[in-house]
C-alpha positions in Angstrom: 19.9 -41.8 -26.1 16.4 -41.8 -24.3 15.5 -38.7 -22.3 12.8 -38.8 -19.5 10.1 -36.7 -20.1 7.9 -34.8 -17.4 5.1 -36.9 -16.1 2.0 -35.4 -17.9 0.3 -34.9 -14.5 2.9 -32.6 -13.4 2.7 -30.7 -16.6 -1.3 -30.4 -16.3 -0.8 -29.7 -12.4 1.6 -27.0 -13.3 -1.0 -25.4 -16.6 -3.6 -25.6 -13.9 -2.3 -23.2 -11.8 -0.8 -20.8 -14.1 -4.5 -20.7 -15.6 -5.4 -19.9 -11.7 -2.9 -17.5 -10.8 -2.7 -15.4 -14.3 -6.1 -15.9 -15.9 -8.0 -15.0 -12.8 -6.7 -11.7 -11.9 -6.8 -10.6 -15.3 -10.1 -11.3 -15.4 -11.0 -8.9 -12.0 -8.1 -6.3 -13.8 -10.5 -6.0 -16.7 -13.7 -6.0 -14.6 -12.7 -3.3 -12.6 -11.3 -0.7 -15.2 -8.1 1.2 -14.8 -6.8 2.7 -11.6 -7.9 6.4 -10.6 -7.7 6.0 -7.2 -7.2 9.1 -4.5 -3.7 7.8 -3.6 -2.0 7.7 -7.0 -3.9 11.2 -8.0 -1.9 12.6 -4.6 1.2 10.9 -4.9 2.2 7.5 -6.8 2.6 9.7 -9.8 4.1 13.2 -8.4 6.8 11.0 -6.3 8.5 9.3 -8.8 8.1 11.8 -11.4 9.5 15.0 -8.5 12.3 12.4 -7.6 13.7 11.6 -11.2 13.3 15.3 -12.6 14.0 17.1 -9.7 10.8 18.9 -8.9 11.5 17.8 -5.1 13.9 20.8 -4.4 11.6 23.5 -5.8 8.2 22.3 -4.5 6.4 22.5 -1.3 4.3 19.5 0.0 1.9 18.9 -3.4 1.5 15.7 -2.9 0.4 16.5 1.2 2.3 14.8 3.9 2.6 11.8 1.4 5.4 14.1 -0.5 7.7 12.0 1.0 7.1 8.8 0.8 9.7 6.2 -0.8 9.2 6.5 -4.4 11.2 3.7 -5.4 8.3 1.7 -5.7 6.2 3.7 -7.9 9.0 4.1 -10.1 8.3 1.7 -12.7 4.5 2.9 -12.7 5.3 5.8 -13.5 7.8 5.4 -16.4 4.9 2.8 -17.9 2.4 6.1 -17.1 5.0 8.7 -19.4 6.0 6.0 -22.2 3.5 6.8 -24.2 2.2 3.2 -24.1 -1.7 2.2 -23.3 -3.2 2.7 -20.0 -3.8 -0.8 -19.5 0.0 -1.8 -19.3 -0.1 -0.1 -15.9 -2.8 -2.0 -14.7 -1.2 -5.2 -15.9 2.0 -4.2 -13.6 0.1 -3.7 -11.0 -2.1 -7.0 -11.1 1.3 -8.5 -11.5 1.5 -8.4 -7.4 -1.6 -10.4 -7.0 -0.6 -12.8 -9.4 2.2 -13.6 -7.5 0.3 -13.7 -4.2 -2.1 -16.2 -6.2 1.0 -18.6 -6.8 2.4 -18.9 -3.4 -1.0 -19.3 -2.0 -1.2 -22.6 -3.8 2.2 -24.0 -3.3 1.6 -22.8 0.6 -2.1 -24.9 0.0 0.2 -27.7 -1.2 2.2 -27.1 1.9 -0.3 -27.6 4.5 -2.6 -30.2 2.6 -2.7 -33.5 4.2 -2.7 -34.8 0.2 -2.1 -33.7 -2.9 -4.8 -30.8 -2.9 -7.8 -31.4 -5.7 -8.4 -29.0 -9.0 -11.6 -28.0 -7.1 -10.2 -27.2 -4.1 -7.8 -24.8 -5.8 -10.0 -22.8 -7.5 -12.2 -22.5 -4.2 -9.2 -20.9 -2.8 -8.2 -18.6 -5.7 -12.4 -17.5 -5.9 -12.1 -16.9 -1.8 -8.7 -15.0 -2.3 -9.2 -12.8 -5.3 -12.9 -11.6 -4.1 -11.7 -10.5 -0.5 -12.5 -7.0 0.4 -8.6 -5.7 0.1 -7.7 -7.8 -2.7 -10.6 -7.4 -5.1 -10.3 -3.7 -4.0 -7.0 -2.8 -4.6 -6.2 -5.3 -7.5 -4.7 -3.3 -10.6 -4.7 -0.4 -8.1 -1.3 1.5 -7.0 -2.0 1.5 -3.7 1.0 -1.0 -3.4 -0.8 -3.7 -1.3 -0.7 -6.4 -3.8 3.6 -5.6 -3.4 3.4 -6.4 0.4 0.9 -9.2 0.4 3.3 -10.8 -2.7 7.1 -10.6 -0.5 4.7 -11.7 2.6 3.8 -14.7 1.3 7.1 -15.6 -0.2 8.9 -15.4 2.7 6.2 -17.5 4.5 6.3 -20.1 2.0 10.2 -19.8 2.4 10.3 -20.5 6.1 7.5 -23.0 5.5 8.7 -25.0 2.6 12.0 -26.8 4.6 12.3 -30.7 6.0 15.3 -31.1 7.9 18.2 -28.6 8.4 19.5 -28.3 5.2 19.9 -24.9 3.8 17.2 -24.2 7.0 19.2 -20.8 8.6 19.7 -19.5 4.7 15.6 -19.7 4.2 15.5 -17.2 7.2 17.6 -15.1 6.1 16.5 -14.8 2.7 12.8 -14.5 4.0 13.9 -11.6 6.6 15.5 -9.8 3.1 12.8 -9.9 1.1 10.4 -8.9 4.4 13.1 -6.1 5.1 13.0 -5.2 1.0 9.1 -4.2 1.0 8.9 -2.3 4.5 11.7 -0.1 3.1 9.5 0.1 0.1 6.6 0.4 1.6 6.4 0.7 5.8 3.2 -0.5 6.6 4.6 -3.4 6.0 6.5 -3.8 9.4 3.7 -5.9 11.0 4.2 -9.1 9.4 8.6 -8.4 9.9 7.2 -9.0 13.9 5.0 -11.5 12.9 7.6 -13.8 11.0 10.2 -13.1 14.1 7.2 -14.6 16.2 7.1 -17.5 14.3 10.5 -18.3 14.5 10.0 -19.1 18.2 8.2 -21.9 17.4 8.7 -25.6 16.9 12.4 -25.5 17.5 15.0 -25.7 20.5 16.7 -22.5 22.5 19.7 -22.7 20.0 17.7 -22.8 16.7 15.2 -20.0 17.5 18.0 -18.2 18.6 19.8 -18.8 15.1 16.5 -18.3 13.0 15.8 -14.8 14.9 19.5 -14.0 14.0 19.5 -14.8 10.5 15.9 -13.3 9.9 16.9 -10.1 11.7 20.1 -10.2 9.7 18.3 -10.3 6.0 15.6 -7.8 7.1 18.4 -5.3 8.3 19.9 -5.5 5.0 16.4 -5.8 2.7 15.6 -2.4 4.7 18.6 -0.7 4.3 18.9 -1.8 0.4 15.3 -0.2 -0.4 15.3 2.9 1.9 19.0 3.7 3.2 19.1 5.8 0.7 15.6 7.7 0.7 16.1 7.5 4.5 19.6 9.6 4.4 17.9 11.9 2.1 15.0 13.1 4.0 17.3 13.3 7.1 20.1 15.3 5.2 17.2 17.4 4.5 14.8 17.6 7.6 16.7 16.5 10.0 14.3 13.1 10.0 14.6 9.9 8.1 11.0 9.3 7.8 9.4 12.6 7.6 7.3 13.8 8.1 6.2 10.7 10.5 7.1 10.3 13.7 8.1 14.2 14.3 7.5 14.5 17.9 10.6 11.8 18.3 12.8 13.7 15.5 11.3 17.2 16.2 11.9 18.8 12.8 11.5 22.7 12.2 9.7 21.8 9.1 6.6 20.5 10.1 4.9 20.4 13.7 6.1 18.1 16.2 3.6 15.5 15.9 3.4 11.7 14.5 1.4 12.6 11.7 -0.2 9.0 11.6 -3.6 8.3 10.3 -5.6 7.5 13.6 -8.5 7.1 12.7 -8.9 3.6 12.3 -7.2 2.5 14.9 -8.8 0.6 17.9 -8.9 2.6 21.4 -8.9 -0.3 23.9 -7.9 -4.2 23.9 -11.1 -5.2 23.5 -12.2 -3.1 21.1 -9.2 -4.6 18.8 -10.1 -8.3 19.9 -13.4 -7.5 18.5 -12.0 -6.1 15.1 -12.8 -9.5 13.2 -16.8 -9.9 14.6 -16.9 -6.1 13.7 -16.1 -7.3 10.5 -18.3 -9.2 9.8 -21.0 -6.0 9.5 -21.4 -3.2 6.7 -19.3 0.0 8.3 -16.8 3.0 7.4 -15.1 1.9 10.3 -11.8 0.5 9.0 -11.8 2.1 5.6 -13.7 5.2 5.8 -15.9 3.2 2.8 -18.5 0.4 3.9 -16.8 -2.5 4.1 -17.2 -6.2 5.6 -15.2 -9.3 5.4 -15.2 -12.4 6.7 -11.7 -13.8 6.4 -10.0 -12.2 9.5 -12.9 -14.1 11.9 -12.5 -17.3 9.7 -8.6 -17.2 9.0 -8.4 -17.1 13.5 -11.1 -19.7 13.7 -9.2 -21.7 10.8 -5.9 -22.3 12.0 -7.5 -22.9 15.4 -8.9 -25.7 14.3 -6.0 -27.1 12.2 -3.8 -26.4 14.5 -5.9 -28.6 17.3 -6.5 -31.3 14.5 -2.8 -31.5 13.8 -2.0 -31.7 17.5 -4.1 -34.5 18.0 -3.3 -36.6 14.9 0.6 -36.1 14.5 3.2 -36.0 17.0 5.6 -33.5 18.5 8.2 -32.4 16.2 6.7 -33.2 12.8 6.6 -30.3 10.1 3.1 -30.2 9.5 2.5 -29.6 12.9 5.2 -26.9 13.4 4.1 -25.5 10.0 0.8 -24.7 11.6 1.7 -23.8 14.6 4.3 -20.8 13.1 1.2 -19.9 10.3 -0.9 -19.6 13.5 1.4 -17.5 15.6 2.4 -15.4 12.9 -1.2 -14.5 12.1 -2.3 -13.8 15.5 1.0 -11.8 16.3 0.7 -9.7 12.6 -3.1 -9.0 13.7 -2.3 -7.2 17.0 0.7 -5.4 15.3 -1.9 -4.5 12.6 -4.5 -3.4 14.4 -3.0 -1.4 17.4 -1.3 1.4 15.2 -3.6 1.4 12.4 -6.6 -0.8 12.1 -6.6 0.4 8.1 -7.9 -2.5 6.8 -6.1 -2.4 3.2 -2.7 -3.2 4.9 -4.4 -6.3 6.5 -4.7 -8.2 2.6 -2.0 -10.7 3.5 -4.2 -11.8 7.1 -6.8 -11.8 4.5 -5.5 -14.4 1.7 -4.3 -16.6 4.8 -8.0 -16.7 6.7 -9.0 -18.0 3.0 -6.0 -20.7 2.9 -6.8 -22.0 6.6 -10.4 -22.2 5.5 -9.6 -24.2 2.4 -7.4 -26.7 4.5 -9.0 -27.7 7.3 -12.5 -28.5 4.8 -9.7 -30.4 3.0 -9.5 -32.7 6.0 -13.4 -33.7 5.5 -13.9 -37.2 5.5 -16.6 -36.9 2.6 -18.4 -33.6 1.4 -15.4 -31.7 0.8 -16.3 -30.5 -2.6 -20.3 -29.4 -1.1 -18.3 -28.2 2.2 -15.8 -25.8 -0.1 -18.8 -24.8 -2.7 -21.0 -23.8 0.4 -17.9 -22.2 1.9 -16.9 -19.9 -1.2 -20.9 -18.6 -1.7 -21.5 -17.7 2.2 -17.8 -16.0 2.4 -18.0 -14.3 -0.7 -21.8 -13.2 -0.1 -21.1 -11.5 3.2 -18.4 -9.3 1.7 -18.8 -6.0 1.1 -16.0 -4.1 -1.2 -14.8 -0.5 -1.2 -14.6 1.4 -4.6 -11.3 2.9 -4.1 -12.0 5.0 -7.6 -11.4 3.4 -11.3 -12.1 4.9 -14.7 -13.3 3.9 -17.9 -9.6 5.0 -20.1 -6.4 3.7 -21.9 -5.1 7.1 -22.8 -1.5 7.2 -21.7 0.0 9.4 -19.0 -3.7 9.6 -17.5 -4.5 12.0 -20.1 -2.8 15.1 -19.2 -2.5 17.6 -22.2 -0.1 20.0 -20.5 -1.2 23.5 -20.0 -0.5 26.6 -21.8 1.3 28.6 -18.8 4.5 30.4 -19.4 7.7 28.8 -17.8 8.2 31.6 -15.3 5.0 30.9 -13.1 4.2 29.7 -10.1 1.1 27.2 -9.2 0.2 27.5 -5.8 -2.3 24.7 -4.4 -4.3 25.6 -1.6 -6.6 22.4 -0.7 -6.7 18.8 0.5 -7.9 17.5 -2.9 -5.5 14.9 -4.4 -3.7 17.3 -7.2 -0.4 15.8 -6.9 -0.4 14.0 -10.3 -1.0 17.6 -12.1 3.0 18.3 -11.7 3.4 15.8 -14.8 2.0 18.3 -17.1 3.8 21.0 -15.8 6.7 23.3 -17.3 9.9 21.7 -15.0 10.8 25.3 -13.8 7.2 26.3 -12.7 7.4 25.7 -9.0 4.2 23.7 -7.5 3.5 25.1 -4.1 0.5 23.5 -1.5 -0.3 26.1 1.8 -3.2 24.2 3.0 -3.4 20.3 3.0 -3.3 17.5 5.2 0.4 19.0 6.0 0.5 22.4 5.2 -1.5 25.2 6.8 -1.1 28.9 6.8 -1.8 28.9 10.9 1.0 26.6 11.5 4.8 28.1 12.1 7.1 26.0 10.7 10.2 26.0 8.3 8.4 24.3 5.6 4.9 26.5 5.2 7.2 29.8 6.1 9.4 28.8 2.8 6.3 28.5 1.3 4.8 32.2 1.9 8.5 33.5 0.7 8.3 31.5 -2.4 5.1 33.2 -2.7 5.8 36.5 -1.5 8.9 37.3 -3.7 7.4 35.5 -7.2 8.3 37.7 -9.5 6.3 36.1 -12.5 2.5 34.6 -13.0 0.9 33.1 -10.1 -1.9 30.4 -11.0 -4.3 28.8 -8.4 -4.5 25.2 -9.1 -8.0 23.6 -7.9 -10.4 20.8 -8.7 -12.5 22.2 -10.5 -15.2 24.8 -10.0 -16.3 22.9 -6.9 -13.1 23.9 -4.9 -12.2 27.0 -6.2 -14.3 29.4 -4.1 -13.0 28.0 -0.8 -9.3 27.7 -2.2 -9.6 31.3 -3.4 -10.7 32.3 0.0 -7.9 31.3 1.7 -5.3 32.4 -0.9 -6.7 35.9 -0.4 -7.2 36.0 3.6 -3.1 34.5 3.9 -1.3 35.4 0.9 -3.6 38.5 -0.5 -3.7 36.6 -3.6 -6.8 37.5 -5.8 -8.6 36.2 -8.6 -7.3 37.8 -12.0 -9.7 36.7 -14.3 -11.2 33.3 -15.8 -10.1 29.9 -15.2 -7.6 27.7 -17.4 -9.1 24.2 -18.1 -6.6 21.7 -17.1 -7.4 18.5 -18.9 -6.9 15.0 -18.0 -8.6 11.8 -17.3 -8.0 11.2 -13.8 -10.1 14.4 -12.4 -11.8 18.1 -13.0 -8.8 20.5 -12.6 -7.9 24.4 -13.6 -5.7 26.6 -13.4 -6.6 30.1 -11.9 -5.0 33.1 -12.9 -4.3 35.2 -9.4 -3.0 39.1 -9.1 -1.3 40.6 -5.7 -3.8 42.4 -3.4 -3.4 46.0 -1.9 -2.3 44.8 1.0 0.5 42.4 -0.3 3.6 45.5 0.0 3.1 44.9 3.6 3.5 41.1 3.6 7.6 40.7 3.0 8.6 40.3 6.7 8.3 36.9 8.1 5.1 35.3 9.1 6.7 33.8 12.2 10.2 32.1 13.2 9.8 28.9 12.7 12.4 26.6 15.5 16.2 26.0 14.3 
C-alpha cells in the first residue's frame, strides 16, 4: 500500500512559521526579564489568590478599585506563581498569548496576499509586530493584552478565512464566542466586539448581514456570560452592581461613591482631538500611557488598508472575497479605533489596531511590482526606529512565588494599608485569618462615606489583636503613618518588620491605639442603604 506523503514545501512552510511565531517571542521573553509590573503587584496576584482562598470576604479593597476585577484570568498565573516552580514558567504562559497573535497574523497575511506570501515578507511582519510599542511592552507581562489581541485575531481570521456559504453563519458565531469569552475575561476588550459587528455589515445583502449580526451577537452573549456570569452575579449579590466598582453612578452602590470610576485620563476631549490620536503618535509623549511613548502603526495600519482597500477596488470586481475581506479589516479597524479611543485612549488596549497597521503595511508593499524585499527592509527600520517603548517594570529573578518569605506576625492580626502603592501581591505571604484592610487608595479614602470605607474603620476600630501598617518601604511610611494616626489614631509602636520579596521594598509596621481612640466607636458617618 503506498501512502502520500506531505509535500516537503508545505512541511518547510509550516517549520517556517512555527520558528516565527515561537522562536521570536521567546527571544523578546528573555530580553526583557520577568514581569514585575505595577498591575500584577496590585492585583493579578491578590485576585486569584483572595478568590480561591477566600481572603475576598475578610478584606477591604487591597488591591484598590481593581479588587474586583474578573480573576478568572489570572488564575492559571497564579497557581504557576504558588507551585513552587521557576519564575520563568510564568513568563512563558504569558508570552504564550503573543505567540498565538504571531500565528494568526500570518495565516491572516496569507489571507490577504495576492500570492503565496515570501519567507522575507514574513519575518518583516513578525519584526514589525513583535517590536510595536504595546506588544514589545507587555510581552511576558500580566497585563492580559497579549489574551485580547490573541481571541481578536482569531475571530478575525474566522470571519475572514470563508469562500462561499458553507459553514459561513457558524464562523460568526463561533467568532462572536470567543470575542464575547475575553471581554468577560477581560472588559476592555469590548471595542473590537463593536468592531467585528461593524464588519459584518459589509460585503453582503440585507438578509446575510442581518443573519451574521444575529449569529455574532448570539456567540458573544454566550462567550460573555460563560466567562463573567458568574463573577458578574457575585459582585451584584454583594454590591448591588455587577461590575463594581465601575459604572456606580448607573448602579448607585452604598459601597463606594456614585461615580464611574474610569481612568480618564487618557481619553481624548473632542473629535478632533481623537482623529488626531494616530499623528500624535507619531511623537515622544506621556500622553496615552502616562510613560513616553510613540508608535507608528495606528497612522500606517489607517493609511494601509486605505490604500489596499482602493487597489482591490480598482483591480477586482464587486463581490469577490478579497475585496470584501478588506473592506470588513478596514471597517472594523476604523470602527474599533473610535470605540477605543473615545472611552479610553489607553494605548495598551489598542495592541490588536497595532499588529493589523503592521499586517496592512506588509500587504500592500507585497503588491510591489519589483522592490518588495528593499520596500519591506526600508519599511521595518523606519517603523521600528520611530518607536518609542514604555518600561512597564521587569526584574532580574526566577525565584518562585515572586519571592515572598512570609512574615513572622501572629495569626490574630490585622494589616491595615493606607496608600496607593501597588501592595496587593503581599496577601500571598500572609497568615489566611489576618485580615488585609486598605483606607486610602485609588478607592478607599477616610473622607469619603460609604458602606465599604465605614466597614473598614469598624474592622479597625473593634480589632482586638496586633495591628501592623503595611507600606513600601521607608519611603511611604511617614505619609501612610500620618494618615493612620489623623483617621484611625493609630500610632507607630516601635520598629519596622522587613517584609521580603522580589517584586518590591515592603514592611510591616507595628501600630498601638492612641489616646483618643475610646472615643472613636460610634460611626463615622451613615453611609446610603
Amino acid at each position: 500500500m503506498k501512502f502520500n506523503s506531505p509535500d516537503k514545501n508545505v512541511i518547510t512552510r509550516w517549520a517556517w512559521i512555527s520558528v516565527l511565531a515561537i522562536a521570536l517571542p521567546m527571544v523578546v521573553m528573555a530580553l526583557q526579564g520577568t514581569d514585575g509590573n505595577w498591575d500584577l503587584r496590585n492585583y493579578h496576584l491578590y485576585d486569584p489568590h483572595a478568590w480561591l482562598t477566600g481572603r475576598m470576604a475578610m478584606d477591604i479593597a487591597p488591591a484598590q478599585l481593581q479588587s474586583w476585577h474578573n480573576p478568572l484570568l489570572d488564575v492559571p498565573l497564579y497557581l504557576l506563581v504558588m507551585s513552587g516552580l521557576s519564575a520563568h514558567w510564568a513568563g512563558l504562559w504569558l508570552t504564550l498569548p503573543y505567540v498565538v497573535s504571531i500565528f494568526l497574523l500570518l495565516r491572516l497575511q496569507r489571507l490577504l496576499s495576492p500570492a503565496q506570501p515570501s519567507w522575507f515578507s514574513q519575518l518583516i511582519l513578525v519584526a514589525l509586530a513583535l517590536t510595536g510599542s504595546t506588544a514589545y511592552s507587555t510581552l511576558a507581562t500580566s497585563t492580559n493584552d497579549g489574551f485580547v489581541a490573541a481571541a481578536i485575531l482569531a475571530s478575525l481570521w474566522l470571519i475572514l478565512n470563508q469562500d462561499g456559504q458553507a459553514g459561513i453563519y457558524r464562523r460568526w458565531l463561533l467568532a462572536g464566542l470567543v470575542a464575547g469569552a475575553i471581554t468577560g475575561l477581560k472588559l476592555t476588550a469590548i471595542a473590537y466586539c463593536f468592531g467585528l459587528a461593524f464588519a459584518a455589515l459589509i460585503g453582503a445583502g440585507a438578509k446575510e448581514r442581518l443573519l451574521r449580526l444575529c449569529h455574532l451577537a448570539l456567540g458573544g452573549a454566550l462567550g460573555f456570560l460563560l466567562t463573567y456570569a458568574y463573577w458578574g452575579w457575585h459582585l451584584y449579590a454583594t454590591f448591588r452592581n455587577p461590575f463594581f466598582p465601575y459604572y456606580n453612578d448607573i448602579f448607585h452602590s452604598p459601597y463606594a461613591l456614585a461615580a464611574n470610576y474610569a481612568d480618564g485620563r487618557f481619553k481624548p476631549h473632542s473629535l478632533w482631538e481623537a482623529l488626531f490620536c494616530p499623528i500624535q503618535l507619531l511623537f515622544k509623549s506621556p500622553k496615552f500611557s502616562g510613560l513616553l511613548q510613540s508608535d507608528p502603526r495606528l497612522l500606517i495600519g489607517m493609511l494601509a488598508l486605505s490604500g489596499l482597500y482602493l487597489l482591490h477596488r480598482k483591480k477586482l470586481p464587486d463581490g469577490t472575497s478579497q475585496r470584501s475581506r478588506i473592506g470588513m479589516l478596514l471597517v472594523f479597524f476604523v470602527s474599533s479605533f473610535l470605540l477605543w479611543v473615545f472611552p479610553s485612549g489607553i494605548y495598551r488596549y489598542a495592541v490588536v489596531l497595532e499588529m493589523l497597521g503592521c499586517l496592512a503595511l506588509v500587504v500592500l508593499l507585497q503588491w510591489l511590482p519589483r522592490g518588495r524585499n528593499i520596500a519591506l527592509l526600508a519599511a521595518a527600520v523606519l517603523v521600528t526606529a520611530d518607536t518609542t517603548r514604555p518600561n512597564w517594570g521587569h526584574i532580574k529573578t526566577s525565584e518562585p512565588m515572586a519571592g515572598i518569605v512570609p512574615p513572622d506576625i501572629s495569626g490574630d492580626s490585622l494589616v491595615v494599608i493606607a496608600t496607593r502603592k501597588p501592595l496587593g501581591y503581599l496577601a500571598l505571604g500572609l497568615p489566611g485569618s489576618v485580615p488585609l484592610v486598605a483606607v486610602s487608595n485609588n478607592m478607599m479614602d477616610p473622607e469619603n462615606c460609604t458602606r465599604l470605607q465605614e466597614r473598614a474603620r469598624e474592622i479597625i476600630v473593634h480589632h482586638p489583636g496586633p495591628i501592623w501598617l503595611l507600606t513600601d518601604g521607608e519611603a511611604g511610611r511617614e505619609k501612610s503613618q500620618s494618615l493612620v494616626a489623623e483617621h484611625y489614631d493609630l500610632e507607630s509602636a516601635g520598629d519596622c518588620l522587613p517584609y521580603q520579596n522580589a517584586l518590591g521594598a515592603a514592611q510591616l509596621c507595628p501600630q498601638k491605639r492612641g489616646l483618643a481612640f475610646a472615643t472613636m466607636h460610634g460611626p463615622a458617618c451613615v453611609p446610603g442603604p
